[in-house]
PAZAPA-4460 file (N, C-alpha, C; in steps of 0.05 Angstrom, whole numbers, plus 32768, in hexadecimal, padded with zeros to 4 digits):
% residues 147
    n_x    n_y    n_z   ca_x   ca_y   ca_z    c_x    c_y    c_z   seq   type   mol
   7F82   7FBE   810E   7F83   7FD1   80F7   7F85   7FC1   80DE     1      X     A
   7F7B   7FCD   80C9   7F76   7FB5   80B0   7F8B   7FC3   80A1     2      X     A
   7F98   7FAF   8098   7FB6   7FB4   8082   7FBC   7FA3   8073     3      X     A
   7FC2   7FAD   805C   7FD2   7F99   8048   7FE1   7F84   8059     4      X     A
   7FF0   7F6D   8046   8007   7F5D   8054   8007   7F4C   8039     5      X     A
   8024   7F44   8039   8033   7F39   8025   8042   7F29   802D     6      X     A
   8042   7F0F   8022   804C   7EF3   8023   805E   7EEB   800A     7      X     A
   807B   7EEC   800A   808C   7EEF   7FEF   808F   7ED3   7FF1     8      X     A
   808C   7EBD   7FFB   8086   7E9F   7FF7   8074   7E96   7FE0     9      X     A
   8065   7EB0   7FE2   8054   7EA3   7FCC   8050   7EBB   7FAA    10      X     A
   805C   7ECB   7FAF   8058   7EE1   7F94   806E   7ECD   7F81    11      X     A
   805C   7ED5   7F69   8069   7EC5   7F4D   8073   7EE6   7F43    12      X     A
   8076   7F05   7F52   8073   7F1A   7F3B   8068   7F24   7F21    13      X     A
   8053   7F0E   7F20   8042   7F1E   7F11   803A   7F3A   7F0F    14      X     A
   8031   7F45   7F20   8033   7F5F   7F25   8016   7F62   7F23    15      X     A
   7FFD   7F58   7F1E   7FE9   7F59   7F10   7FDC   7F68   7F29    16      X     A
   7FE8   7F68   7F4D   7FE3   7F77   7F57   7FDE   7F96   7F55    17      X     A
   7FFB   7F9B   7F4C   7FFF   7FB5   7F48   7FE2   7FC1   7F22    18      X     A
   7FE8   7FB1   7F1D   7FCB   7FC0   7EFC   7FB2   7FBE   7F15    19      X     A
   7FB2   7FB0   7F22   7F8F   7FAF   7F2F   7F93   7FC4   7F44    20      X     A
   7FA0   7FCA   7F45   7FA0   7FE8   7F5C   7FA7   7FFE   7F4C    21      X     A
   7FB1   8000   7F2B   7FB0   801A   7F28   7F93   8019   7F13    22      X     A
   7F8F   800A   7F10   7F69   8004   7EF8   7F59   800D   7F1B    23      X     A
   7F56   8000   7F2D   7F49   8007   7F3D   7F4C   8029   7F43    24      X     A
   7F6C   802C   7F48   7F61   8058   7F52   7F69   8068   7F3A    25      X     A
   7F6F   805C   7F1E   7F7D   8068   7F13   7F68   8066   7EF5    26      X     A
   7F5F   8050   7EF5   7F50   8042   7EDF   7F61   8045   7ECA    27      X     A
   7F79   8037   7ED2   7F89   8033   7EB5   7FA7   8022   7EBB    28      X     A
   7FA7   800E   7EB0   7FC0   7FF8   7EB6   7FD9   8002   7EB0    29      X     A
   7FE2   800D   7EC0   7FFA   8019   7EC5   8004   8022   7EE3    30      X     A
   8019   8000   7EE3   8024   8000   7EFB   8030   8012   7F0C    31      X     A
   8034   802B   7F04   8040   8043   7F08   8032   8056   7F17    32      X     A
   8016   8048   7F1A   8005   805D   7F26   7FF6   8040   7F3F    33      X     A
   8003   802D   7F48   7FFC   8021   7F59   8005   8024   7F70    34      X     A
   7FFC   8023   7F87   7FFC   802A   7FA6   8011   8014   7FB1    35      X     A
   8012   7FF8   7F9F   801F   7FE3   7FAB   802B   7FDE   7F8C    36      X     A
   8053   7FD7   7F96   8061   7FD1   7F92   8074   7FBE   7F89    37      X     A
   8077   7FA5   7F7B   8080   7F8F   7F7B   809E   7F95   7F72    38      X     A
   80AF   7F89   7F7C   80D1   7F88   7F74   80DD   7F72   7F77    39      X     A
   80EC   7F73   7F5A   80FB   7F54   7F5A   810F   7F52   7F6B    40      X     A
   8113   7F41   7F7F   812C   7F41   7F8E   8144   7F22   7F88    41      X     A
   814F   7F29   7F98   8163   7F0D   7F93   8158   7EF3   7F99    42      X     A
   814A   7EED   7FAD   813B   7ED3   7FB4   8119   7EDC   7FB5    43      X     A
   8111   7EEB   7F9A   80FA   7EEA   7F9E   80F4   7EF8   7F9E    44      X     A
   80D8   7F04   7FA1   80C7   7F23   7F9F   80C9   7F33   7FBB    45      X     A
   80C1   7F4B   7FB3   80C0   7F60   7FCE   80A6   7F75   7FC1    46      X     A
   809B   7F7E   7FDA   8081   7F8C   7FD7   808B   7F9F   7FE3    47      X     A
   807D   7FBC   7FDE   8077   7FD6   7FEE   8064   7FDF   7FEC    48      X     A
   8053   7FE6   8003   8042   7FF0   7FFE   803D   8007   801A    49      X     A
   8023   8018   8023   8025   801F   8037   801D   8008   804F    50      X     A
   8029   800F   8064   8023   8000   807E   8010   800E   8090    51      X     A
   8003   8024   8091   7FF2   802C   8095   7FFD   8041   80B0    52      X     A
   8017   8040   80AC   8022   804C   80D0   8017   806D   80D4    53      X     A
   800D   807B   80C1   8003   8094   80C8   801B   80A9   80CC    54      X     A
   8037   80A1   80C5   8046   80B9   80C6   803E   80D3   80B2    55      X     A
   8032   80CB   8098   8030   80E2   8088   801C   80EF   8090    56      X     A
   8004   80EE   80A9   7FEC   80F9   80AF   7FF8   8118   80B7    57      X     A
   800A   8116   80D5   800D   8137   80D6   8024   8143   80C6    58      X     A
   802D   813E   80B5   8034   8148   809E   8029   814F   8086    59      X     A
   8014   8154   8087   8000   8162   8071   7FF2   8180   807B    60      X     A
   7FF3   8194   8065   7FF0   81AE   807B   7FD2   81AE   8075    61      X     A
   7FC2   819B   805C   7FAC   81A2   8060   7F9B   8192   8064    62      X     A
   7FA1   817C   8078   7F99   816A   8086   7F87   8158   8071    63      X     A
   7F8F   8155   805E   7F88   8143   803E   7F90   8125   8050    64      X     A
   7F9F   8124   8061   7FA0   8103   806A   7F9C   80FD   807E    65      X     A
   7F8B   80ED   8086   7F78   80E0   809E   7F7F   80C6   80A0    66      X     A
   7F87   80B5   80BD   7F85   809E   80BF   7F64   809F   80CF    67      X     A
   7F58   8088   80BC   7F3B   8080   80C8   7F36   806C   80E1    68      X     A
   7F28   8060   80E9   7F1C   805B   8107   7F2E   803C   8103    69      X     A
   7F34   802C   80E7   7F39   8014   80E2   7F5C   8012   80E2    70      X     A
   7F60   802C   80E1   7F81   8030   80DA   7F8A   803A   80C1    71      X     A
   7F81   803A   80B3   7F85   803A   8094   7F86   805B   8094    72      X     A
   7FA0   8065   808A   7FA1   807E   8078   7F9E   8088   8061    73      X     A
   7F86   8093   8062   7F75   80A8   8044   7F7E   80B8   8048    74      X     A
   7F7A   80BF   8026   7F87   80DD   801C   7F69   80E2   800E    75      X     A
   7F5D   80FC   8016   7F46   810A   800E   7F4D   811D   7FF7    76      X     A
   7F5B   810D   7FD7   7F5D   8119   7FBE   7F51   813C   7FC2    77      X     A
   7F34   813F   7FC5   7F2B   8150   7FC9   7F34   816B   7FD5    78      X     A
   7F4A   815C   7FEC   7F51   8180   8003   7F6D   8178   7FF9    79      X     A
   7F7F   8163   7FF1   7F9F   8163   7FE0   7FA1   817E   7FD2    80      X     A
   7FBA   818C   7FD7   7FC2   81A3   7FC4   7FDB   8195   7FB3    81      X     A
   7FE4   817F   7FBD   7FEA   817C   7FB2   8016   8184   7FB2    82      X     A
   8013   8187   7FC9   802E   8191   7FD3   8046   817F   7FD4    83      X     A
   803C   8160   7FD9   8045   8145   7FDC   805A   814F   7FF0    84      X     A
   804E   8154   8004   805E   8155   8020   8065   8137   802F    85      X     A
   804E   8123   8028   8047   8112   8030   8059   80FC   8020    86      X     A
   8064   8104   8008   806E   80EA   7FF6   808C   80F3   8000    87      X     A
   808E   8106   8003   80B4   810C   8009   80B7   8100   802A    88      X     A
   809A   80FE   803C   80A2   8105   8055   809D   80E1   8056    89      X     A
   8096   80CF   8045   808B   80B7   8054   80A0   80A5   8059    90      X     A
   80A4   809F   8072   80B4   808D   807B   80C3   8072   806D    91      X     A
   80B0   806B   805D   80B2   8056   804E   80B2   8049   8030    92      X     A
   80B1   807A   8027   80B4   807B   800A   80A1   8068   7FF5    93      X     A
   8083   8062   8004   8071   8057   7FF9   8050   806D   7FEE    94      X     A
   805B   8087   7FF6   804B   8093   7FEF   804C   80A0   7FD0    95      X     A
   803B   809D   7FBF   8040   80A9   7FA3   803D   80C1   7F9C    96      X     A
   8040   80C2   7F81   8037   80E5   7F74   802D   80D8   7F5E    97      X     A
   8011   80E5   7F51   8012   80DE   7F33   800F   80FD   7F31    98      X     A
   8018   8101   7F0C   8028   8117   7F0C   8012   8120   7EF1    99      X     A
   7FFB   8107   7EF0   7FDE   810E   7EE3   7FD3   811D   7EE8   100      X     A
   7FC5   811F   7F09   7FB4   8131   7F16   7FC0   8144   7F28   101      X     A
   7FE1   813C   7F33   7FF0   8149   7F3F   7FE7   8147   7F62   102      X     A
   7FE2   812F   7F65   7FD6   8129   7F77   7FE4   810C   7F88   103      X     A
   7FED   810E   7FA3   7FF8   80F3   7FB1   7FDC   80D7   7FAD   104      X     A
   7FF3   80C6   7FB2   7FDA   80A8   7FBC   7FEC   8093   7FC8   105      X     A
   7FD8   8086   7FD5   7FE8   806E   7FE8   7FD4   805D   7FEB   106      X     A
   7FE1   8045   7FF2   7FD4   802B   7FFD   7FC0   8036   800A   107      X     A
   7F9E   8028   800A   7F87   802A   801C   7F89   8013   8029   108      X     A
   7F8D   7FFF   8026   7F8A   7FE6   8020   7F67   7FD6   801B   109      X     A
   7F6B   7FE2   8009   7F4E   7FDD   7FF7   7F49   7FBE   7FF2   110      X     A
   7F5A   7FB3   7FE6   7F5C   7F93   7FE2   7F55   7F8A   7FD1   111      X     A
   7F52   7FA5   7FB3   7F57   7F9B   7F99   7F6B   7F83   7F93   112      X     A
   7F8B   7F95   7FA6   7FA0   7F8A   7F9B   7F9D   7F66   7F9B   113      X     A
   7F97   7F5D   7FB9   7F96   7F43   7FBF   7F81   7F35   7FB3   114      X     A
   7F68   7F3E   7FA9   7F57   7F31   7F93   7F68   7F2A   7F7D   115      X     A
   7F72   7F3B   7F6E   7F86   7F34   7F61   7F9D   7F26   7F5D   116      X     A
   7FAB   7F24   7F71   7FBE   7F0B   7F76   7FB1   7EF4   7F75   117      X     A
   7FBD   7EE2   7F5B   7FAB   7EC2   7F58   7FBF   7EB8   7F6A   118      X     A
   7FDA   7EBB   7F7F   7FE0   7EA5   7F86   7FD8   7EAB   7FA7   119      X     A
   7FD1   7EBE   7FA8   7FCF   7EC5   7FD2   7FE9   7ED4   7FDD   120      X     A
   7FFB   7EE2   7FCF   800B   7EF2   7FDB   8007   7F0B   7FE6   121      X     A
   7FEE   7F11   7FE6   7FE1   7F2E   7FF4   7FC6   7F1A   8006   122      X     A
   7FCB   7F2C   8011   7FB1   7F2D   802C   7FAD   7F46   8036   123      X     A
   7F96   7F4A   803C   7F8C   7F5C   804A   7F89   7F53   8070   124      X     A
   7F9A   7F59   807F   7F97   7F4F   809D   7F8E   7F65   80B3   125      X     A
   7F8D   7F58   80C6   7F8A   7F6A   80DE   7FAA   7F60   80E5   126      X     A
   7FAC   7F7F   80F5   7FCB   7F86   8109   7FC9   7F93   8121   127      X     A
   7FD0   7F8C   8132   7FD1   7F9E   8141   7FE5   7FC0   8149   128      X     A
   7FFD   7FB5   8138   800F   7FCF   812F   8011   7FC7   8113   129      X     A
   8022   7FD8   8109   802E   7FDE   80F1   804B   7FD4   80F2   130      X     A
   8051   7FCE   80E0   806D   7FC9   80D3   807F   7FBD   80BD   131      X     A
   8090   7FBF   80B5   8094   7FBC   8095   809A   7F9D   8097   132      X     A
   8095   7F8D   80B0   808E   7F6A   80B1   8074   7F65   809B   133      X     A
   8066   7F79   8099   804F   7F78   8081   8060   7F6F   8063   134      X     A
   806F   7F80   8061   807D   7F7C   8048   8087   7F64   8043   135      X     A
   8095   7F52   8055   80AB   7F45   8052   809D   7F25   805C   136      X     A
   8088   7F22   8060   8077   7F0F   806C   807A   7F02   8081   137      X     A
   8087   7F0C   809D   8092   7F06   80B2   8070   7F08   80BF   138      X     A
   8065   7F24   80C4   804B   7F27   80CF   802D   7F16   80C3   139      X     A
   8033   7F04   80AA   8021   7EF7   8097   8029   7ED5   80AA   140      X     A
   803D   7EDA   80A8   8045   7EBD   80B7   8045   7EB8   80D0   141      X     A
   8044   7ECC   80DD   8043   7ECA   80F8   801B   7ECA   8109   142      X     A
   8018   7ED6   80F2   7FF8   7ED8   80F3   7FE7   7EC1   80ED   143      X     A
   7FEC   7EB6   80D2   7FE9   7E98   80CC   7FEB   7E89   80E0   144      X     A
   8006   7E7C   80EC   800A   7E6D   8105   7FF6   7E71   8120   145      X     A
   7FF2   7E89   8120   7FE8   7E82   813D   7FBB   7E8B   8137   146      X     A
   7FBB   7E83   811A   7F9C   7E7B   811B   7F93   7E63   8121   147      X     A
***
């Protein structure tokens, strides 16, 4: 399954992630409307983003969210009413609201964000499950090693 993954060894927090993901769905630099997350922590940066686990799929009554054949959960803007059943219900409080179109969004993992990162703290990988080891670079490191 193709998913984000984040390596805090290497984020400087620039954030330049988060403007390239809301110019990419949002067309306008304002980190507020980005899918991925950066936070200053005590030894360093922390990311959120979605992990692709599909809990918000049967929680939508009008089936606006689909995980596709690769893993990745879309939201079809088009059939959203817009209820944000899906941002109260996500496990991992990575699902958004913009309060523009009145409409949810989340991580595709498109791979704007990691173009964007000049130092390599995003990747786009294959997984075989999901888990918030994406976030914290345990599944980036463990993946590395055994190529």
């Amino acid at each position: 399954m193709k998913v984000l993954a984040f390596n805090p060894d290497l984020c400087d927090g620039a954030r330049g992630c988060e403007i390239a993901c809301a110019e990419t769905w949002f067309h306008v630099a304002a980190p507020h409307k980005s899918s991925i997350r950066i936070q200053a922590l005590e030894d360093g940066f922390g990311a959120e983003f979605c992990i692709q686990c599909g809990a918000c799929v049967p929680v939508c009554p009008v089936n606006a969210l689909v995980q596709v054949k690769n893993g990745v959960v879309h939201l079809r803007k088009q059939s959203c009413v817009g209820c944000m059943a899906c941002v109260g219900f996500c496990p991992y409080e990575v699902m958004h609201y913009d309060t523009d179109q009145a409409i949810a969004f989340k991580c595709v993992a498109c791979g704007q964000c990691v173009q964007a990162c000049p130092t390599g703290a995003l990747a786009i990988i294959e997984a075989d499950d999901v888990s918030t080891d994406l976030w914290n670079g345990r599944e980036w490191r463990h993946l590395q090693e055994n190529i």
